[in-house]
Every structure is written in C-alpha cells, then in structure tokens.
C-alpha positions as CSV (number, residue, x, y, z in Angstrom):
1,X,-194.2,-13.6,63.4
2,X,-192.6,-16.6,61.8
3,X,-189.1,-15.5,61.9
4,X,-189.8,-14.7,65.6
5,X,-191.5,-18.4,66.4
6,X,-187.8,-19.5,64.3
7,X,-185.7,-17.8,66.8
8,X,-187.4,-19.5,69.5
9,X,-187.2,-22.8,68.1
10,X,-183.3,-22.5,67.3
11,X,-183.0,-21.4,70.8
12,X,-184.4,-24.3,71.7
13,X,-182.5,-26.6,69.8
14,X,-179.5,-24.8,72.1
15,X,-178.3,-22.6,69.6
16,X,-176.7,-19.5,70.8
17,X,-177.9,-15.8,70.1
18,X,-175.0,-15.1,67.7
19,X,-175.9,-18.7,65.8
20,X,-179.6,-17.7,65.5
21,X,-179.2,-14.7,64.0
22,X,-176.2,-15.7,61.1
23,X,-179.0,-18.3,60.3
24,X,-181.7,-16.2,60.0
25,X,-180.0,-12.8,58.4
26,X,-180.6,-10.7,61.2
27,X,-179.1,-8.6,64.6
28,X,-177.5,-10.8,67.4
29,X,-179.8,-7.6,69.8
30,X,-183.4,-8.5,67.4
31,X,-182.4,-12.4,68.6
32,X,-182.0,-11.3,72.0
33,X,-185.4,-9.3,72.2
34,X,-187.5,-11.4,71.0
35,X,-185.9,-14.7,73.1
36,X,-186.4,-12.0,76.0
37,X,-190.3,-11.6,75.6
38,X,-191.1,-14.8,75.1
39,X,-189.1,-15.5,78.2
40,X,-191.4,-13.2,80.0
41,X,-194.5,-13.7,78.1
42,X,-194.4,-17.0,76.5
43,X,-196.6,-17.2,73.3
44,X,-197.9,-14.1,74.0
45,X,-195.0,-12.1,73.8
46,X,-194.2,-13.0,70.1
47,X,-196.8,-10.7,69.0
48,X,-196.3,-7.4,68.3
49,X,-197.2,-4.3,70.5
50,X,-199.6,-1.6,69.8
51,X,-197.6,1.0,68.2
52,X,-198.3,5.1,69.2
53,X,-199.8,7.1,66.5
54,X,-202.7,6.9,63.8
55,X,-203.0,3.1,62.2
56,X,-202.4,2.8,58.8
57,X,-205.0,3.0,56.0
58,X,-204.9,-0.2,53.5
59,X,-205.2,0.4,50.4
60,X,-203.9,4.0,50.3
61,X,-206.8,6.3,49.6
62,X,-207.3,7.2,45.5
63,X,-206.1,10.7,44.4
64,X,-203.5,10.8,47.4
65,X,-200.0,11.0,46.8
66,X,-196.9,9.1,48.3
C-alpha cells in the first residue's frame, strides 16, 4: 500500500505515468492502475480487492510440505 499512496503522491506533484514508475522500479500499466482507482475511488481504492479462492493459512501448518 505504500508504494501505491507513492504513485499518487508523484502524480500529484505532476509527474507523468512513465516518470512514476522509472522512480519507483515498476510498470508504466501498474502506475496507470492504481492512479485509475483512486481516480474512481479515492482512498478507498488503494486497497486491495478480495481475491477468489481459499485465503491463505499464516504460518504454514507443521508437518506440511512446500
């Protein structure tokens, strides 16, 4: 979440896409997404989305492997 809450502070100190993401060693399109949902859903849209499938299990069960 802080690299997305940097993006959105670059952008607003008028720094293009392409500038934002050189600067924070990432995808011109990652930039563009997240400057996009928070253009739609302001502080809201910074955080991240459920996700399908079963939620992960922290710490990894004992006696499992992988």
């Amino acid at each position: 979440m802080v690299a997305r809450a940097k993006m959105i502070l670059l952008a607003h100190q008028g720094l293009a896409n392409d500038q934002i993401a050189d600067r924070l060693s990432t995808r011109r399109e990652i930039v563009s997404r997240w400057r996009k949902r928070f253009f739609e859903k302001r502080l809201a849209g910074l955080e991240d989305c459920q996700r399908p499938g079963r939620p992960r299990v922290f710490p990894p069960r004992a006696g499992r492997a992988g």
